[in-house]
C-alpha positions as CSV (number, residue, x, y, z in Angstrom):
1,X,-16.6,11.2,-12.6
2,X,-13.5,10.6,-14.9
3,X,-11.1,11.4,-11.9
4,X,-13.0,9.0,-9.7
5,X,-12.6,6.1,-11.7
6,X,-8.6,6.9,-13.1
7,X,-7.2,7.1,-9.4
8,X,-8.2,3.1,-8.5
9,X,-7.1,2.3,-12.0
10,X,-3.9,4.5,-11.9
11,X,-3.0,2.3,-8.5
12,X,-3.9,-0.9,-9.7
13,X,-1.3,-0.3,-12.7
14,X,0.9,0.7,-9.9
15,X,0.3,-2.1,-7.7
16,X,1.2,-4.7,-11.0
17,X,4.5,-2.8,-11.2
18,X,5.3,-2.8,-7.4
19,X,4.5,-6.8,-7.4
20,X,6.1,-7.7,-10.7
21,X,9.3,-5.8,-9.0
22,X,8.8,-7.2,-5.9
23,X,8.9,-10.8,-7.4
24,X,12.1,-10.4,-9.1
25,X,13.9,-8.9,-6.0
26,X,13.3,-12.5,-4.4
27,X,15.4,-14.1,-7.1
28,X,18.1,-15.3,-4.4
29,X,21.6,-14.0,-4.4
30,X,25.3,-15.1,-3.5
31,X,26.8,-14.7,-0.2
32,X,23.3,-14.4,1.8
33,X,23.3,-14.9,5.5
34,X,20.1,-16.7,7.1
35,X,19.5,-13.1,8.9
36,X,19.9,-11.6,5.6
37,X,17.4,-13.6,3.2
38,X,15.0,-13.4,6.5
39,X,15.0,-9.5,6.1
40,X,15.2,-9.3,2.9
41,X,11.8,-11.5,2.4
42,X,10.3,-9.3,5.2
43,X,10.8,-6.1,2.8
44,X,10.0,-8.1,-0.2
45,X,6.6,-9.8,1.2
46,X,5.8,-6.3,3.4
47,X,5.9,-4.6,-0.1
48,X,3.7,-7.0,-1.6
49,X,1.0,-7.0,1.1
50,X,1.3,-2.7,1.4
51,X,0.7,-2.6,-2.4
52,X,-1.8,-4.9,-2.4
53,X,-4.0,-3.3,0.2
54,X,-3.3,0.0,-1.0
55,X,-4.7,-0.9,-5.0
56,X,-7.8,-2.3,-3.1
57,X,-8.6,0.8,-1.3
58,X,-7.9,3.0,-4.2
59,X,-4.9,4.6,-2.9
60,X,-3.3,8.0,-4.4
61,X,0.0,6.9,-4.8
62,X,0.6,8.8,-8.1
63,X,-0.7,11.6,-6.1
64,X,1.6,11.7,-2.9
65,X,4.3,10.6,-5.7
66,X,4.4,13.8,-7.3
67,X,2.3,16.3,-5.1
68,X,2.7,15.2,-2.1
69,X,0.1,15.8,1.2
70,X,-1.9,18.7,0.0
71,X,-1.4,21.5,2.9
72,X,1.6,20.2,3.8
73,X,4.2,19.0,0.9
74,X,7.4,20.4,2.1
75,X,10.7,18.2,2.4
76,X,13.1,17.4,5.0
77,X,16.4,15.4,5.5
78,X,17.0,11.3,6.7
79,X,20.0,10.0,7.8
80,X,20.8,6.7,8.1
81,X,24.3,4.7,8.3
82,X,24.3,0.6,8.5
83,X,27.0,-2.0,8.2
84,X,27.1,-5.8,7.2
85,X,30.0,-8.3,7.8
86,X,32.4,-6.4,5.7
87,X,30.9,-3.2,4.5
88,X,29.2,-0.2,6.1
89,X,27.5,2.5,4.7
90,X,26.0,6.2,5.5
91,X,23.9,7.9,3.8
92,X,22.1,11.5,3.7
93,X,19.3,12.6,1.2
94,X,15.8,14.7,1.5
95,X,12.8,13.2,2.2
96,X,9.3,14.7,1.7
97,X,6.4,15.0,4.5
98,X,4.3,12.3,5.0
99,X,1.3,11.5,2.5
100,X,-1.6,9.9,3.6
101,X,-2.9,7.1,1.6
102,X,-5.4,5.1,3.5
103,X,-6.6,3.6,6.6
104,X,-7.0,0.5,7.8
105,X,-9.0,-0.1,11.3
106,X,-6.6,1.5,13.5
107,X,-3.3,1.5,11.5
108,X,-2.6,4.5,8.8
109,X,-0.9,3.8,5.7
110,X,1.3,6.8,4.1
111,X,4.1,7.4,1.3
112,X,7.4,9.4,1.9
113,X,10.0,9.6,-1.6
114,X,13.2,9.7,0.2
115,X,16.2,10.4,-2.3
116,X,19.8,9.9,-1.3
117,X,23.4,9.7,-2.0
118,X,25.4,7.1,0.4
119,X,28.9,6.6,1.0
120,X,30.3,2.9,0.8
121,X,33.4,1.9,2.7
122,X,35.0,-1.8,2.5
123,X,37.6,-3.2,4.6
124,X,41.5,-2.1,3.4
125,X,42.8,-6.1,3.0
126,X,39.5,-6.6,0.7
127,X,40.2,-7.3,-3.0
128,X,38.2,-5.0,-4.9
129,X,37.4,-0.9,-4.5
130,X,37.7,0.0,-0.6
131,X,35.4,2.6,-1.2
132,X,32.0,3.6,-3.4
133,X,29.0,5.8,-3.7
134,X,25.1,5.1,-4.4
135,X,22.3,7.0,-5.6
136,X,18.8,6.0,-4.7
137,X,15.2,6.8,-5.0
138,X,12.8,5.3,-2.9
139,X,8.6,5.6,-2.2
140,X,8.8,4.7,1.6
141,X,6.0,3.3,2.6
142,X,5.1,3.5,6.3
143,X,2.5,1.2,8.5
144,X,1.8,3.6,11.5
145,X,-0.2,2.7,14.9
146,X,-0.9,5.5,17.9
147,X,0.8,4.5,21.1
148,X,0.2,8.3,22.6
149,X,-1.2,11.1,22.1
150,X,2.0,12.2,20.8
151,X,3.7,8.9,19.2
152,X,3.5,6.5,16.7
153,X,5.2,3.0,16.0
154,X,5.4,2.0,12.6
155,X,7.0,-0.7,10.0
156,X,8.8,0.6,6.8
157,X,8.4,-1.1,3.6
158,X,10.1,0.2,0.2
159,X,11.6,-0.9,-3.0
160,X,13.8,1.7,-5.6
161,X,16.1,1.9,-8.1
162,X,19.8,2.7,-7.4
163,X,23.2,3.6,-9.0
164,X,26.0,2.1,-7.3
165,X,29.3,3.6,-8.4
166,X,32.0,0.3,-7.9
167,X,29.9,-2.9,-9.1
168,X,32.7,-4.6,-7.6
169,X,33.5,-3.2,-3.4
170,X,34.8,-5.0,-0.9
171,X,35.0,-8.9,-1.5
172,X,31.5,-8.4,-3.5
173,X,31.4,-8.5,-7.3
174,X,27.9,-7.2,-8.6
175,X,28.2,-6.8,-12.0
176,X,26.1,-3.9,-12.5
177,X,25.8,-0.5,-12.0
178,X,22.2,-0.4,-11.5
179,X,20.9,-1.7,-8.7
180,X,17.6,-2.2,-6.3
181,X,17.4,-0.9,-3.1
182,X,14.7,-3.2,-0.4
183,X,13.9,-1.4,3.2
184,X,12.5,-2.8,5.9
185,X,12.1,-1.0,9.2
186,X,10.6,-0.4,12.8
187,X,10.3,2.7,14.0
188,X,8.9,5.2,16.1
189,X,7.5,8.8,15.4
190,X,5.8,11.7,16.5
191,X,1.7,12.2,15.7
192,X,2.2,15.1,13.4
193,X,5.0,13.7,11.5
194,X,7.8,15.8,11.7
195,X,10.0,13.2,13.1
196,X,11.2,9.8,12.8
197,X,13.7,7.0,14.2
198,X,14.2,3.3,14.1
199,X,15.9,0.4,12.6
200,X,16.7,0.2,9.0
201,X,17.4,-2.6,7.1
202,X,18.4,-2.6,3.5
203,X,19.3,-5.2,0.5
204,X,21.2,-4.2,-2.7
205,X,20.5,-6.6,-5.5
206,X,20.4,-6.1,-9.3
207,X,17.8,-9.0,-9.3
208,X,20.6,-11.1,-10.9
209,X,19.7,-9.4,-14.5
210,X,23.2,-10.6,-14.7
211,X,25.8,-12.9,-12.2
212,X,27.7,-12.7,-9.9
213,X,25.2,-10.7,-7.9
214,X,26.2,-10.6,-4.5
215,X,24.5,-9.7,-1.9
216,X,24.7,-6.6,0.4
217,X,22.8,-6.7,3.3
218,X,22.8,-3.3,5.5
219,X,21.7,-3.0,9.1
220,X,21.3,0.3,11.1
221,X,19.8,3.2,12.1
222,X,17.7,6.3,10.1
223,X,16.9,9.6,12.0
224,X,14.2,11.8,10.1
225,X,12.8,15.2,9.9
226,X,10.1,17.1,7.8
227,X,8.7,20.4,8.5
């Protein structure tokens, strides 16, 4: 009985977390295109609303957090590269199976960690470093919806901590070190989860903990696979 009750309780806690992170992200930043704060809301708001269902249903996120789908918690590898109007980015990092969390009439809602190291390039006339690295971890979070027997679309949702290595890059000036990473994507994948693509979108911020904080707005692509 003990273990029945602490799982909805453990989420909830999570879910407070999630939102009261999730709030702070919105705080708005310098040099944010219309496109950009658009997108960036999306993640923020598509967090919100996959947290908020998932503490209602009682989720496992501590679960899939650290053990992953039971039967099938190996990891894999995600790629992903992106650019905004002066940076660009690519990144490569592992990223564990799919693990399911709930289910929602005929959408499924799971949890991937994805950690990753990215490489940062600026343009050479720009004033600060032309160059960087990040560090990220990330709970994915992944709406899915049959199309085929064999294929799935979903929307990506996630929030994380990062460590960018040049606070200043480019013609940016972020003050900080530590950073948050917001994703947003659509994509498509395969029934048993092995594989994934789509459009990734993703917003570096340090929730203006201290100024200037401006922003990076990445769009691209991520390729997936998991055994």
């Amino acid at each position: 009985m003990h273990s029945n009750t602490t799982a909805p309780h453990s989420s909830r806690r999570a879910a407070g977390l999630t939102l009261a992170l999730a709030l702070a992200a919105a705080a708005p930043v310098h040099a944010e295109t219309g496109a950009g704060t658009a997108l960036k809301n999306t993640a923020i708001a598509g967090t919100i609303a996959t947290w908020t269902v998932a503490a209602l249903k009682g989720s496992p996120f501590f679960g899939c957090l650290a053990h992953g789908q039971r039967g099938n918690d190996a990891w894999g590898g995600r790629v992903a590269a992106g650019k905004d109007s002066e940076l660009t980015y690519e990144s490569i990092g592992v990223e564990r199976h799919e693990c399911q969390l709930t289910d929602v009439g005929p959408f499924s809602l799971d949890m991937s960690p994805v950690i990753s190291v990215g490489a940062w390039q600026a343009k050479s006339d720009s004033l600060y470093h032309h160059d960087a690295f990040d560090v990220a971890f990330v709970p994915m979070m992944h709406w899915r919806y049959p199309v085929s027997q064999g294929t799935r679309l979903d929307l990506e949702f996630g929030i994380g901590p990062a460590f960018l290595s040049e606070p200043s890059i480019g013609d940016r000036q972020k003050s900080t070190e530590f950073q948050f990473s917001d994703h947003f994507g659509i994509g498509v994948s395969s029934a048993d989860g092995h594989w994934r693509a789509g459009f990734a979108f993703r917003h570096i911020s340090n929730l203006s903990i201290k100024t200037p904080n401006a922003a990076v707005d990445f769009k691209g692509i991520a390729l997936e696979w998991t055994p």
